[in-house]
C-alpha positions as YAML, in Angstrom:
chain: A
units: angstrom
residues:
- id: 1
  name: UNK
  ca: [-30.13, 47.12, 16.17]
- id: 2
  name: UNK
  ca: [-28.53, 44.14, 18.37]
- id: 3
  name: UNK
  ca: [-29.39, 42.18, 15.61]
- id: 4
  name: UNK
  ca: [-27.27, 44.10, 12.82]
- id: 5
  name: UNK
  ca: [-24.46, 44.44, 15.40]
- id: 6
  name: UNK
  ca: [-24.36, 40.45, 15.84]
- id: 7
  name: UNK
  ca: [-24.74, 39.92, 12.08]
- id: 8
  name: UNK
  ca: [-21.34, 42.19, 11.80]
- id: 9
  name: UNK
  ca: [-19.63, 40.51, 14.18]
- id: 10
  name: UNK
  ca: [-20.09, 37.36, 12.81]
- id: 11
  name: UNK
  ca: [-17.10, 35.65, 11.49]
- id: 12
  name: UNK
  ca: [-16.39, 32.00, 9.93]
- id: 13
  name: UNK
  ca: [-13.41, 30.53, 9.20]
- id: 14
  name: UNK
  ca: [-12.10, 28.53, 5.91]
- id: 15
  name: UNK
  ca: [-11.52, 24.82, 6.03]
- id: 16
  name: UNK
  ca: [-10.47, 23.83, 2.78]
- id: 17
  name: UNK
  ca: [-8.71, 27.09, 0.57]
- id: 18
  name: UNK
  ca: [-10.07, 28.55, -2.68]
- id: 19
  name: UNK
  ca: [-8.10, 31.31, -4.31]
- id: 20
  name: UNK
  ca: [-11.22, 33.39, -5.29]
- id: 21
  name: UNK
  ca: [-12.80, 32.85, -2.14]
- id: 22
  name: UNK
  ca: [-9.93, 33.84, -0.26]
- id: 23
  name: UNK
  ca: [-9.44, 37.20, -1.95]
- id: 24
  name: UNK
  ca: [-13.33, 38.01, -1.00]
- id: 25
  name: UNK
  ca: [-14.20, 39.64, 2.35]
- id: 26
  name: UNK
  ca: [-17.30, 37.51, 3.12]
- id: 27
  name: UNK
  ca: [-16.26, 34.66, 0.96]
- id: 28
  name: UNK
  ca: [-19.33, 34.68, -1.78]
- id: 29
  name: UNK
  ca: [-16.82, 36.58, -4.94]
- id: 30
  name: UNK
  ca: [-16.95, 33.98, -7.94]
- id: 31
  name: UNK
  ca: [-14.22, 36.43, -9.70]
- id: 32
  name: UNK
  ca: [-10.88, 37.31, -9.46]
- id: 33
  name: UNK
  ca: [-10.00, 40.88, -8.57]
- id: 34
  name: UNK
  ca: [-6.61, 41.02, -8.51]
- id: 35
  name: UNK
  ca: [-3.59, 38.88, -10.75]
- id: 36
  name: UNK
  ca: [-2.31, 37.42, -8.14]
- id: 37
  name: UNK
  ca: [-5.38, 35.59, -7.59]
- id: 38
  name: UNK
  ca: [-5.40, 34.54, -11.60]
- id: 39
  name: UNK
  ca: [-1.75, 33.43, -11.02]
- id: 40
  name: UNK
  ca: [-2.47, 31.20, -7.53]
- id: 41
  name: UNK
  ca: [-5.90, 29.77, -9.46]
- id: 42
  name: UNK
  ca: [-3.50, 28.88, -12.31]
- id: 43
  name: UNK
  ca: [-1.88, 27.18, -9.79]
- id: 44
  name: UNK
  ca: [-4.83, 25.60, -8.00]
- id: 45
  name: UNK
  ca: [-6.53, 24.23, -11.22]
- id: 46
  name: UNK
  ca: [-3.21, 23.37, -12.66]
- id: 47
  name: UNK
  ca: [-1.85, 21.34, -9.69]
- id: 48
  name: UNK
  ca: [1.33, 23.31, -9.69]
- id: 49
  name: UNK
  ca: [2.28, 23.18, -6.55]
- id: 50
  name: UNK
  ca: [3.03, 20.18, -4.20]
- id: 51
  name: UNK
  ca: [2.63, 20.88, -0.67]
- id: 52
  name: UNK
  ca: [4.62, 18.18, 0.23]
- id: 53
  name: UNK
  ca: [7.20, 18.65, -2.11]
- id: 54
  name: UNK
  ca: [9.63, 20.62, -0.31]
- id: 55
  name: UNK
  ca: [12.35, 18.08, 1.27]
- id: 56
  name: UNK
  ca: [12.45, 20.56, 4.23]
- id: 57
  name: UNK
  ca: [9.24, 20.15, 5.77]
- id: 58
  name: UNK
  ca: [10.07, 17.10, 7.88]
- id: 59
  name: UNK
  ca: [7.87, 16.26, 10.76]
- id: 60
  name: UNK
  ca: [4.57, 15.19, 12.15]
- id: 61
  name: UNK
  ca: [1.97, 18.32, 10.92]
- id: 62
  name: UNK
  ca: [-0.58, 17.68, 13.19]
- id: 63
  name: UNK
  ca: [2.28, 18.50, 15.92]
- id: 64
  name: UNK
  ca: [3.61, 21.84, 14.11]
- id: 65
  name: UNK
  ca: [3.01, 25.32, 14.20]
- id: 66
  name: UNK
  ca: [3.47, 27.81, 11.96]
- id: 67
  name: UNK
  ca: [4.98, 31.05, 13.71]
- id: 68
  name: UNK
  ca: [4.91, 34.05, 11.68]
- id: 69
  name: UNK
  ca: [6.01, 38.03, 12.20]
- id: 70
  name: UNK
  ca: [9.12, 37.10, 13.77]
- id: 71
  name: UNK
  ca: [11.78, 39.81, 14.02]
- id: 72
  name: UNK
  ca: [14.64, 39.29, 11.41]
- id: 73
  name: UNK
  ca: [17.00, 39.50, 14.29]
- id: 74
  name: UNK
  ca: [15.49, 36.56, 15.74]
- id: 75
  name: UNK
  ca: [17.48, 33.71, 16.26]
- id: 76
  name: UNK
  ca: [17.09, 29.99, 16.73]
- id: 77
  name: UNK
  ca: [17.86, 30.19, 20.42]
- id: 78
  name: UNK
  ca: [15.82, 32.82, 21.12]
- id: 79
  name: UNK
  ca: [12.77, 31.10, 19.20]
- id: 80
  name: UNK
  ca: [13.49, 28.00, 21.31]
- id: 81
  name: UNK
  ca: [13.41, 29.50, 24.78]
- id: 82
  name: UNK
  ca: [10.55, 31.56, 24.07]
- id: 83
  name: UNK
  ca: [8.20, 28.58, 22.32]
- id: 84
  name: UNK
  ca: [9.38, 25.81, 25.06]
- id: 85
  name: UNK
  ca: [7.15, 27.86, 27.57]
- id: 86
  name: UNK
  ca: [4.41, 25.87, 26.18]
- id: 87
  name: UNK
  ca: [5.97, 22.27, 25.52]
- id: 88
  name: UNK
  ca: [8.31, 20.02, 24.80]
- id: 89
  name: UNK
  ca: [10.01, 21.56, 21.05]
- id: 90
  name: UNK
  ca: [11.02, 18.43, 19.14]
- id: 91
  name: UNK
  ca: [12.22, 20.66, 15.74]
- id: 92
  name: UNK
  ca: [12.15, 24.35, 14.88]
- id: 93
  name: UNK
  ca: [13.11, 25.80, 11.39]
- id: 94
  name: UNK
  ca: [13.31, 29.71, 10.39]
- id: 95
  name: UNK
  ca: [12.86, 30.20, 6.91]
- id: 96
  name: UNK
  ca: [15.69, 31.84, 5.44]
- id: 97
  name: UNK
  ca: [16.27, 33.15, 2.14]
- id: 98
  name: UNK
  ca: [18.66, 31.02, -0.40]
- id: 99
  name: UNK
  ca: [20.67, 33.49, -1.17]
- id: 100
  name: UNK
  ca: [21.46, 35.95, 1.75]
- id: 101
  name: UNK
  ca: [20.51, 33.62, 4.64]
- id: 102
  name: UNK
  ca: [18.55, 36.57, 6.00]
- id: 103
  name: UNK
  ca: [15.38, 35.43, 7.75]
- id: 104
  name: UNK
  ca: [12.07, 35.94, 5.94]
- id: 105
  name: UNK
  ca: [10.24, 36.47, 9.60]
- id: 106
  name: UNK
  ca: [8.36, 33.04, 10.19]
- id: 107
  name: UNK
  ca: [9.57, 29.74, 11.14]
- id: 108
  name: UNK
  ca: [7.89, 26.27, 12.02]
- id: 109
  name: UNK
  ca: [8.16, 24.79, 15.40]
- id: 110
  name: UNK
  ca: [7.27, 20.92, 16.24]
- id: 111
  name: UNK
  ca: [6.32, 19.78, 19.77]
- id: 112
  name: UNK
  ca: [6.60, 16.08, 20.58]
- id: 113
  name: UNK
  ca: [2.52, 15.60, 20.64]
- id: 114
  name: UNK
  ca: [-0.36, 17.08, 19.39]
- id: 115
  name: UNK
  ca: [-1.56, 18.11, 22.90]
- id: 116
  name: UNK
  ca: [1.70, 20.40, 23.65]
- id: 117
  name: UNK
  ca: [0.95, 21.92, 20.19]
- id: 118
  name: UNK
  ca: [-2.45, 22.96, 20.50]
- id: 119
  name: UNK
  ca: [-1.48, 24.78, 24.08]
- id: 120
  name: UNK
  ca: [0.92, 27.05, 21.75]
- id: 121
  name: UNK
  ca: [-1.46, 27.61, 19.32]
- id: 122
  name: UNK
  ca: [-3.97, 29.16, 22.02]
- id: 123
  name: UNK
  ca: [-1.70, 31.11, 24.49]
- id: 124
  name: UNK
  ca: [1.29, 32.00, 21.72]
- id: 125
  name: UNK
  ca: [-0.78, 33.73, 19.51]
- id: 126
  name: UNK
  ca: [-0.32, 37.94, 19.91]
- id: 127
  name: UNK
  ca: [2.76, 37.29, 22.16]
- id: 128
  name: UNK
  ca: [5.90, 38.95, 21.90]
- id: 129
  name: UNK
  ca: [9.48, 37.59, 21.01]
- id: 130
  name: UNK
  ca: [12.32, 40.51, 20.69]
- id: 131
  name: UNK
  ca: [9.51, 43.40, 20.71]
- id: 132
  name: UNK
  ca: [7.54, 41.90, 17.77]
- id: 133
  name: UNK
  ca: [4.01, 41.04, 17.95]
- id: 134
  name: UNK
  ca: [3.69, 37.19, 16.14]
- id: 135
  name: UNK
  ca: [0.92, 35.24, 15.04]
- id: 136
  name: UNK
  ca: [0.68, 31.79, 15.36]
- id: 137
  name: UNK
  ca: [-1.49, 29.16, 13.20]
- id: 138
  name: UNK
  ca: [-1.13, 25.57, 12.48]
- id: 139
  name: UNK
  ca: [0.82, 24.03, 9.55]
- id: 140
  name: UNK
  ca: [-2.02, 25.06, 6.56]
- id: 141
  name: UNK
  ca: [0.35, 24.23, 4.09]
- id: 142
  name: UNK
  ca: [0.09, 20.38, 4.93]
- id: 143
  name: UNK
  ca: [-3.05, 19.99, 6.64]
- id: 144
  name: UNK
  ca: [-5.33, 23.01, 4.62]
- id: 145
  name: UNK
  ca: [-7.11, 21.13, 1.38]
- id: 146
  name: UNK
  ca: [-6.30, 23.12, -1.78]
- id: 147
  name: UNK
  ca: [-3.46, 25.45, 0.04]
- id: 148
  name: UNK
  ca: [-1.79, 28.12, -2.46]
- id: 149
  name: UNK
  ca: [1.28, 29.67, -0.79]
- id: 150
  name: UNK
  ca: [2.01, 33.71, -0.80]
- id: 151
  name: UNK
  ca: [4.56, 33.49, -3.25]
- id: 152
  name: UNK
  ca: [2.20, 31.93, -5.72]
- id: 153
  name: UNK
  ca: [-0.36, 34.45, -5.21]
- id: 154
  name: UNK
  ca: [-2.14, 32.70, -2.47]
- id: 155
  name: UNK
  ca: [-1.40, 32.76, 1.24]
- id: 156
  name: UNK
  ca: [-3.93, 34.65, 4.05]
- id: 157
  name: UNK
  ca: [-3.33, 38.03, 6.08]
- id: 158
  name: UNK
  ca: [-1.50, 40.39, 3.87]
- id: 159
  name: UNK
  ca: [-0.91, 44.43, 4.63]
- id: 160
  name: UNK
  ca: [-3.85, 46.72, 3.90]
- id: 161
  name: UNK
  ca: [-1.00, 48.71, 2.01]
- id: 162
  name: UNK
  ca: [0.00, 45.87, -0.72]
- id: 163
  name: UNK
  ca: [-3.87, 45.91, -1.51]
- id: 164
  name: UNK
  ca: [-4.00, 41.69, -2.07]
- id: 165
  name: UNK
  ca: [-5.48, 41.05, 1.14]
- id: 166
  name: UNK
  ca: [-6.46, 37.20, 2.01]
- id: 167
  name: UNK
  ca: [-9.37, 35.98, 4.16]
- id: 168
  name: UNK
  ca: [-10.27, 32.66, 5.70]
- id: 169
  name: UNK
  ca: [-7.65, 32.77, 8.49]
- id: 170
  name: UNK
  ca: [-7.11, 33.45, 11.84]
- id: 171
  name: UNK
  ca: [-6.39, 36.79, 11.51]
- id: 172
  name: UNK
  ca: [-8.49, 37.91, 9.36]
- id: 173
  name: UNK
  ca: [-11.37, 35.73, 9.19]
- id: 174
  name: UNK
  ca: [-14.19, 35.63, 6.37]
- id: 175
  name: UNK
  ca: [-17.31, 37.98, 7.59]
- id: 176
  name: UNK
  ca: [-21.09, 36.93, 7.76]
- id: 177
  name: UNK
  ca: [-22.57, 38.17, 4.22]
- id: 178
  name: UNK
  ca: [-24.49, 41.17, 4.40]
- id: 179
  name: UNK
  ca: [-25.61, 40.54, 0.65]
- id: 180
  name: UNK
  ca: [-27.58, 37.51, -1.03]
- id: 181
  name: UNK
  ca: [-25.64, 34.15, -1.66]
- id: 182
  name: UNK
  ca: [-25.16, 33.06, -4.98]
- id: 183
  name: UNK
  ca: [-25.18, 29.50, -4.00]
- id: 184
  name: UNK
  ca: [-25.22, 28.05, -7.84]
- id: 185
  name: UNK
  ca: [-22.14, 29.85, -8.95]
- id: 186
  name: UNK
  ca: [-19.97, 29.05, -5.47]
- id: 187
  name: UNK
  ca: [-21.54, 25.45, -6.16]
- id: 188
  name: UNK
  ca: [-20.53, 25.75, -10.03]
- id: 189
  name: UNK
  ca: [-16.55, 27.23, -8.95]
- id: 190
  name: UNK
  ca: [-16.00, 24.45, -6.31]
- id: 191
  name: UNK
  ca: [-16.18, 27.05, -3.61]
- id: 192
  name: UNK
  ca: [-17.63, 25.70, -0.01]
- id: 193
  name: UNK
  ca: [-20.83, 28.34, 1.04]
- id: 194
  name: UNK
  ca: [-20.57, 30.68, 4.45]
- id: 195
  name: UNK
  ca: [-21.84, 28.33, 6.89]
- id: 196
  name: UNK
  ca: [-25.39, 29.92, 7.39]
- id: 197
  name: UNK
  ca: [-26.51, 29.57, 10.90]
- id: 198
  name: UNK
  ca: [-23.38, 28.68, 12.51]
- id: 199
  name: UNK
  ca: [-21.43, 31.52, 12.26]
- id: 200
  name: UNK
  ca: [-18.41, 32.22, 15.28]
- id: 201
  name: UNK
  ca: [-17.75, 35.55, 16.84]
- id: 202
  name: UNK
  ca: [-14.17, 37.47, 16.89]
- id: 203
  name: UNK
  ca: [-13.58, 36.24, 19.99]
- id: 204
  name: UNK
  ca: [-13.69, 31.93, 19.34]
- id: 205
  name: UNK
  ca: [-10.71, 31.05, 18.65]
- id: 206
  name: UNK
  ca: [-11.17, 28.25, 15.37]
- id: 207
  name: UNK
  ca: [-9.80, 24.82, 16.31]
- id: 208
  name: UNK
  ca: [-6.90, 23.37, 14.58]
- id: 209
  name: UNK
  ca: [-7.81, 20.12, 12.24]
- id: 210
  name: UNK
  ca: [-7.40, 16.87, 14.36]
- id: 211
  name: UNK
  ca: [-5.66, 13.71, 13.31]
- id: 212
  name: UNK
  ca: [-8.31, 11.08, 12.62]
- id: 213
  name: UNK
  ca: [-8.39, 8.08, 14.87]
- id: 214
  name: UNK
  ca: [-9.74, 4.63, 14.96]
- id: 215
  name: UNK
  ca: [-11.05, 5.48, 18.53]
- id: 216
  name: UNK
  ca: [-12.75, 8.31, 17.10]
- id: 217
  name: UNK
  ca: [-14.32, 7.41, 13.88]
- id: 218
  name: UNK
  ca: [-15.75, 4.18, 15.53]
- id: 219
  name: UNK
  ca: [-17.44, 6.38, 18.67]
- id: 220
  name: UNK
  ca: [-20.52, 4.91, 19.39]
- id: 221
  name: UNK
  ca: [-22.98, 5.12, 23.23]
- id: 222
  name: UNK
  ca: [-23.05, 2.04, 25.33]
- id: 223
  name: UNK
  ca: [-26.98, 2.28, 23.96]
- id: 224
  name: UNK
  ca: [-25.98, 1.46, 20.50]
- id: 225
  name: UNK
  ca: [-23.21, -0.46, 21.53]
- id: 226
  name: UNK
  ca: [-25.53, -3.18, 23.24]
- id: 227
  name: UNK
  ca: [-28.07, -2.67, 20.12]
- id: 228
  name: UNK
  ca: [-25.24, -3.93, 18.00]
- id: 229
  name: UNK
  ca: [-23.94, -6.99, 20.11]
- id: 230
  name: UNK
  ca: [-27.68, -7.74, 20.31]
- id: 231
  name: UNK
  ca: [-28.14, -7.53, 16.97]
- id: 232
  name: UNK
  ca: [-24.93, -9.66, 16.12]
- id: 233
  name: UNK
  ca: [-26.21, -12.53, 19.04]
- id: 234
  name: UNK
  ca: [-29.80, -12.17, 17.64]
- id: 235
  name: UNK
  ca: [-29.97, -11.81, 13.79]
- id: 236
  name: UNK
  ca: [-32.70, -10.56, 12.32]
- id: 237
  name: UNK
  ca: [-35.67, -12.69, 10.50]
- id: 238
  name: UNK
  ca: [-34.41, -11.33, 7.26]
- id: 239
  name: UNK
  ca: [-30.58, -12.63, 8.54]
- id: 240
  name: UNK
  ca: [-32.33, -15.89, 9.94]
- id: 241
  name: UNK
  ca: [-33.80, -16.33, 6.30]
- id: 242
  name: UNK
  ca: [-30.44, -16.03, 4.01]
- id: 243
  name: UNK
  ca: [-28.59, -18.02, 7.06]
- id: 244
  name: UNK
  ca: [-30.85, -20.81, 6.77]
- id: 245
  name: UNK
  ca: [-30.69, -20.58, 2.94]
- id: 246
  name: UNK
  ca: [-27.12, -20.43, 3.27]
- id: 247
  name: UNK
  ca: [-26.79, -23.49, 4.87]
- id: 248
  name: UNK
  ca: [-29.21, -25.29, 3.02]
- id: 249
  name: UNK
  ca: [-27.25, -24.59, -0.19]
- id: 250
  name: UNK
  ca: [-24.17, -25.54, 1.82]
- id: 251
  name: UNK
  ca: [-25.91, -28.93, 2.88]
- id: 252
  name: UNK
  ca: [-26.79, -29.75, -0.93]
- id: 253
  name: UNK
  ca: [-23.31, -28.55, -1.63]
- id: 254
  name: UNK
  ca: [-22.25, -31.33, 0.67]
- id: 255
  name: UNK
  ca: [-24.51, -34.14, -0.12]
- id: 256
  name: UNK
  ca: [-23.34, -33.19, -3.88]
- id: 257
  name: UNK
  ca: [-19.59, -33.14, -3.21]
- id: 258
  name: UNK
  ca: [-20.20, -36.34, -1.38]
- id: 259
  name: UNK
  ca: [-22.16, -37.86, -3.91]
- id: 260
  name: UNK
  ca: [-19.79, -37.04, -6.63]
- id: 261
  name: UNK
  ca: [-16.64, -38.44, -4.06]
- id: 262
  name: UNK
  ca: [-18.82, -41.69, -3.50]
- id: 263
  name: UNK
  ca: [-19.39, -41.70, -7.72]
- id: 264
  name: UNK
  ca: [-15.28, -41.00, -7.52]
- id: 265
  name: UNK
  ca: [-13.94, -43.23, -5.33]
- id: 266
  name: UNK
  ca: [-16.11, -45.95, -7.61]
- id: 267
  name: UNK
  ca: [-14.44, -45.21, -10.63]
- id: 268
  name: UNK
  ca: [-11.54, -45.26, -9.12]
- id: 269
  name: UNK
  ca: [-12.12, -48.59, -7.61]
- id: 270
  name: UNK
  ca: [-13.37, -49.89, -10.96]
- id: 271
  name: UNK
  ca: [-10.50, -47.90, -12.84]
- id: 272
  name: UNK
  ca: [-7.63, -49.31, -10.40]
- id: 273
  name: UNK
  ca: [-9.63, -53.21, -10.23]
- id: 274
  name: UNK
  ca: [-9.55, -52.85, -14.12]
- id: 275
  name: UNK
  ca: [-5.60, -52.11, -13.98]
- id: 276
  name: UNK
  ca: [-5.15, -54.98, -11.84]
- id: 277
  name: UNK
  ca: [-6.73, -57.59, -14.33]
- id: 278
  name: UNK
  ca: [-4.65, -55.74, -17.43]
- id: 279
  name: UNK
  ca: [-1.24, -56.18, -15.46]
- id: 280
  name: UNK
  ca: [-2.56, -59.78, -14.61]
- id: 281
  name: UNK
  ca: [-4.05, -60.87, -17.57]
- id: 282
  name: UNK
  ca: [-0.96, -61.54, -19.11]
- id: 283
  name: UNK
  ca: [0.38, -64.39, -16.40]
- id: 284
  name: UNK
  ca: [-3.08, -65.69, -17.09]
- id: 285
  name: UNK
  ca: [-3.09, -65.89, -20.53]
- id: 286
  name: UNK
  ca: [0.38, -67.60, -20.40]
- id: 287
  name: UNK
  ca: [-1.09, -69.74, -17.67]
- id: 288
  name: UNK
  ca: [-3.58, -70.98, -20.56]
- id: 289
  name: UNK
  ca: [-1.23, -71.33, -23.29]
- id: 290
  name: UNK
  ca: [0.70, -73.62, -20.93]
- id: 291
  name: UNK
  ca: [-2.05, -75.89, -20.02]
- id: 292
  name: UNK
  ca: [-3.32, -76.24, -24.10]
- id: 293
  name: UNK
  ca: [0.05, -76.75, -24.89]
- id: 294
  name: UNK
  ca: [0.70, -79.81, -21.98]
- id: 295
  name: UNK
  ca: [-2.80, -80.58, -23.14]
- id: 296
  name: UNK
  ca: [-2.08, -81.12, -27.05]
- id: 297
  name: UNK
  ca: [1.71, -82.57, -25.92]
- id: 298
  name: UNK
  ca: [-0.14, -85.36, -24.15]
- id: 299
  name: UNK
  ca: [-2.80, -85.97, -26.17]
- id: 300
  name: UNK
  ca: [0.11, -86.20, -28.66]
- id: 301
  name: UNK
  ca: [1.60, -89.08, -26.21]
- id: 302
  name: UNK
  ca: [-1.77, -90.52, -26.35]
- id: 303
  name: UNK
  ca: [-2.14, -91.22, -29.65]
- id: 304
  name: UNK
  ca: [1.41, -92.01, -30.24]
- id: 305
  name: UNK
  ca: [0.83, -94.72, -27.32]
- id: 306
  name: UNK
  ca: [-2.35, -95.89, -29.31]
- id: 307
  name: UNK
  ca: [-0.36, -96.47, -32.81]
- id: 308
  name: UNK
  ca: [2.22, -98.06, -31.16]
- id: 309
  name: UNK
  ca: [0.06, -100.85, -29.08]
- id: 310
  name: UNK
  ca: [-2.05, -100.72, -32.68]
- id: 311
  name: UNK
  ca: [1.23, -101.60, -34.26]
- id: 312
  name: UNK
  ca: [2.44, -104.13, -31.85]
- id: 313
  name: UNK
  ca: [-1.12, -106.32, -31.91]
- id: 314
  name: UNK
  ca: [-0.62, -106.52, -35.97]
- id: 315
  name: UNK
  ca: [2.47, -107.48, -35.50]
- id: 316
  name: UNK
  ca: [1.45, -110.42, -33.01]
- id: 317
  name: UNK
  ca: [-0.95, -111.54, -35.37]
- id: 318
  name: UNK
  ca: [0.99, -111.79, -38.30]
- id: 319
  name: UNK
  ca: [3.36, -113.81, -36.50]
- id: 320
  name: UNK
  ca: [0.36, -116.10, -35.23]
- id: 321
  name: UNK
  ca: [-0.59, -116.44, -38.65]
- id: 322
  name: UNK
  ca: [3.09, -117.59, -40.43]
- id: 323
  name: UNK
  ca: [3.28, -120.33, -37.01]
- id: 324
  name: UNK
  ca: [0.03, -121.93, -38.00]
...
């Protein structure tokens, strides 16, 4: 008997939203039984609606709460004094309708941290502001994966009376199956399965999705922290192995590059050596030309010199010749 009363007390709360899911009372329908569901699936599989469209949702959402049930007489001010019990308000909005300017009965308030906000969201909820009983949950519409507003079929809570009830939320949270899981068609629809096992009761109050930080995602015990730096001073064989490797390759790399530097810096020797004789060559060569050409002018002297004395000797003779 205690166990059947635990079992229907047990309640668990939606994470990401799924129209069909939310329009089931234990969260394991895979159809549609009402056409506002059809119209906020149309919407879902469709990607019809923007969440962060609207240009007046300003704000950080991890530091904004979503008020809802206010009295239509409620004003600004009055919203103000009453939420400021709790924090620091940075921003409030009522949402108003376009054309009257009437108040639709929720609003969105925005403390200066996160910390402030979550202290709201546990001691506001069920209070009272001008005789009226509101609810307060954080901002789904930014922070909920796959959120579908009311006026698009989706939305949670609802009136027993309108008959299009929606589960998941705070107020009216999914219950623990009574009835066999089909785990293949949730699986098949995209539809996350009750969390077997870890079910909440009526009275835990679901915690509000936090914003991811560095801190936080690296987390690690002084245990593994010490393991790691010991790990990064003292590399495994394995890491030993491809390090050694590593610079193995990068000493052939080296004796290579050097190599082909040394083979360089030759060719450039011989290239810039072989310049030098080209832009010399010429004086040379006109060096050589000079010297043949003093060589064949004085050889030229030479024999000139030679037929002249040649000449002059005959000429003695012949004169020699006419005394006698």
């Amino acid at each position: 008997m205690s166990g059947s009363r635990s079992s229907v007390n047990a309640v668990f709360y939606a994470e990401a939203y799924h129209p069909i899911q939310a329009g089931s009372i234990d969260g394991t329908d895979i159809l549609p039984h009402d056409n506002a569901i059809y119209r906020a699936l149309l919407c879902s599989s469709a990607g019809l609606y923007d969440p962060f469209g609207d240009p007046k949702v300003t704000g950080d959402p991890y530091s904004t709460l979503f008020v809802g049930h206010l009295s239509r007489s409620t004003t600004e001010d009055t919203l103000l004094k009453a939420m400021s019990r709790y924090g620091r308000v940075k921003n409030l909005r009522i949402v108003r309708d376009i054309v009257t300017g009437a108040s639709r009965g929720y609003a969105f308030v925005e403390y200066e941290s996160e910390k402030e906000m979550r202290r709201a969201y546990e001691d506001a909820h069920h209070s009272f502001i001008d005789d009226s009983e509101i609810i307060v949950d954080y901002n789904r519409q930014q922070l909920m994966p796959g959120w579908i507003p009311r006026r698009l079929g989706g939305g949670l809570g609802g009136k027993k009376e309108s008959g299009q009830l929606r589960f998941g939320g705070r107020e009216r949270p999914f219950r623990a199956p009574l009835r066999p899981i089909p785990h293949d068609d949730l699986k098949r629809l995209g539809i996350p399965p009750p969390p077997e096992g870890r079910y909440l009761t009526r009275f835990q109050v679901p915690s509000p999705p936090r914003r991811k930080r560095k801190s936080e995602e690296r987390e690690i015990s002084p245990l593994s922290w010490r393991k790691r730096n010991y790990e990064e001073k003292e590399p495994s064989p394995s890491r030993r192995k491809l390090d050694s490797e590593d610079r193995g390759t990068s000493s052939s790399r080296r004796e290579r590059s050097s190599k082909d530097w040394g083979t360089s810096s030759s060719r450039t020797r011989r290239e810039r050596n072989s310049s030098d004789r080209e832009i010399s060559s010429p004086r040379r060569k006109r060096s050589s030309q000079d010297r043949e050409s003093r060589r064949d002018k004085h050889s030229h002297r030479h024999h000139k010199h030679q037929r002249d004395s040649h000449h002059h000797q005959k000429r003695s003779r012949s004169k020699d010749n006419s005394s006698d």
